[in-house]
N, C-alpha and C positions, 0 to 999 in steps of 0.2 A: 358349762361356761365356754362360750368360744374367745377366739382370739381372730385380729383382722387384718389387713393389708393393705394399704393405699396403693392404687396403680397408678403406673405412668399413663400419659394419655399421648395421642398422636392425635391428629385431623385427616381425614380424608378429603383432601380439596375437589377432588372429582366427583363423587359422592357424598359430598357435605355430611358427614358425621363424625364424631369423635371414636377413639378405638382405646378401650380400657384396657394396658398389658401390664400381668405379671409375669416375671420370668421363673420359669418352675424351678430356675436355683433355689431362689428364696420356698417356695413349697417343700423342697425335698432337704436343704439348709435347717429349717424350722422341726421339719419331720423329725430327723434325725434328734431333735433335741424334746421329742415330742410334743410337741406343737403344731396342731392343724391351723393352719392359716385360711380365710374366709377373703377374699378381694373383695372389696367394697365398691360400694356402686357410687358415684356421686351424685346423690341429692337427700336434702334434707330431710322431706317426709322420713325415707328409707335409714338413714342414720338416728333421727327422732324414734324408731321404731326399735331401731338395735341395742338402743341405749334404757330400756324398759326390760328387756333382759340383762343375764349377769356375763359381762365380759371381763373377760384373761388382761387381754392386752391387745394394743395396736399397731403393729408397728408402719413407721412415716418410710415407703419406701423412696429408693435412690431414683433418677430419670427423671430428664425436664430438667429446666433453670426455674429459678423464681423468677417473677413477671418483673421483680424490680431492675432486675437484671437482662433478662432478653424478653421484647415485651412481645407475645403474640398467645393465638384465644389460647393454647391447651396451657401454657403457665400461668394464665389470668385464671382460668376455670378450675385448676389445680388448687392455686392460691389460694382461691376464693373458700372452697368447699374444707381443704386442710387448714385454714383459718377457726372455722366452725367445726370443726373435729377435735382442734386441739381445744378450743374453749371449751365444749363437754367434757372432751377426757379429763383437763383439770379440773372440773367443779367435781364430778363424782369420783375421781380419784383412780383414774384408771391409768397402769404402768403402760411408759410407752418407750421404744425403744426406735432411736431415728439415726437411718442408713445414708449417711450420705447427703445427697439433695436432701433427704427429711431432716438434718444437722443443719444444713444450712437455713431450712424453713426453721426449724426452730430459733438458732440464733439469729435471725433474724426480728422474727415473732416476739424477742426477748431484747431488744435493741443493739445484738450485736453488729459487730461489723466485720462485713467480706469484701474480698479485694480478688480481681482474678489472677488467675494464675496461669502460667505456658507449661508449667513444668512439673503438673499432677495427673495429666491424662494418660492413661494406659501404663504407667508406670510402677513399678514397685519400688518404695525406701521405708526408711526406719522411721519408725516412731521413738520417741523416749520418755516410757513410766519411773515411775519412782525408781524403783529394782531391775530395770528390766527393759532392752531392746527389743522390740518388734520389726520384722521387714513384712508389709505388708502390699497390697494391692492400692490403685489407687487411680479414679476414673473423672475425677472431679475439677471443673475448668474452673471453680472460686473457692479460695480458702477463708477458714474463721481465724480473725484476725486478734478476735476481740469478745468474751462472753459476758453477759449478764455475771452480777455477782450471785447469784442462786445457784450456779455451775459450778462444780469444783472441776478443775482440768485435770484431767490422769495423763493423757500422753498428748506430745507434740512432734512436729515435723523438726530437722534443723534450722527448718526457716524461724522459725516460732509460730506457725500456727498451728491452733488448736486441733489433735486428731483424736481426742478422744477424749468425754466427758460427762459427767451426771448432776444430775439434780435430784436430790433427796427430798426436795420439798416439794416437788413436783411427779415426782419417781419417772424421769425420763433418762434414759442411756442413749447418750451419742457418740457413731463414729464416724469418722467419714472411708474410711474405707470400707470394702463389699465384705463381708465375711461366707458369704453365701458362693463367692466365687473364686477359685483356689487357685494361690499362687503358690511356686514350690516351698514356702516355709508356714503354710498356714495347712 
């Protein structure tokens, strides 16, 4: 069983191609929990291909805005391709776990709604679960304002938006902070 990775994408305007990164946080992040992570390539054939094997999990990584939100090709080509990821992994029922910009792609995907923010990038605050304070990391220029009822929300910002949350009927885990990338109480 593998498990995979969505990368962010950049463009190279002088060289007119796309450049697929994962940042080896997330590799050695996953490792640690044992979980080899697989970066996926975007395109269809190649996902149609992967999905004929037995996969773990996906997870939607962080990087990039959604197109709806800053429009240019690598968040249209991102969108597009994580549109048809997430449609597979829900019909055959594959756990997905979404960082971030993948939180945001989801609630989106799910008719949430995002607002941007000045006061999420590079920062650490708290979240608040049920039982419990978290101070986390936090790199994200739009917050979820608003979830699909399929979401149960576990933590939030003092703002009130949503930092963390699941779907059981879907089996996806959202956060919006990195977990991958360490801030002194993580």
């Amino acid at each position: 069983m593998h498990s995979y990775i969505t990368p962010s994408i950049r463009y190279e305007k002088k060289r007119k191609y796309f450049q697929y990164i994962v940042e080896k946080n997330y590799i050695d992040y996953f490792k640690k929990l044992r979980i080899s992570l697989i970066p996926l390539v975007y395109d269809k054939d190649y996902i149609d291909k992967i999905f004929k094997t037995k996969i773990k999990l996906i997870v939607f990584s962080g990087g990039n805005d959604l197109y709806a939100k800053t429009k240019n090709r690598e968040n249209k080509l991102r969108d597009q391709f994580e549109k048809y990821l997430l449609k597979k992994s829900i019909k055959n029922k594959i756990p997905i776990i979404a960082i971030c910009r993948g939180f945001q792609f989801i609630a989106y995907s799910f008719n949430g709604k995002l607002e941007k923010t000045n006061n999420h990038v590079t920062q650490s605050h708290k979240i608040y679960l049920k039982n419990k304070i978290l101070n986390v990391n936090s790199f994200h220029r739009f917050k979820i304002k608003k979830l699909n009822n399929n979401f149960k929300i576990l933590g939030i910002h003092e703002d009130k938006s949503i930092e963390y949350a699941i779907s059981d009927k879907f089996k996806i885990l959202c956060i919006m902070f990195h977990p991958e990338r360490k801030n002194k109480d993580q």
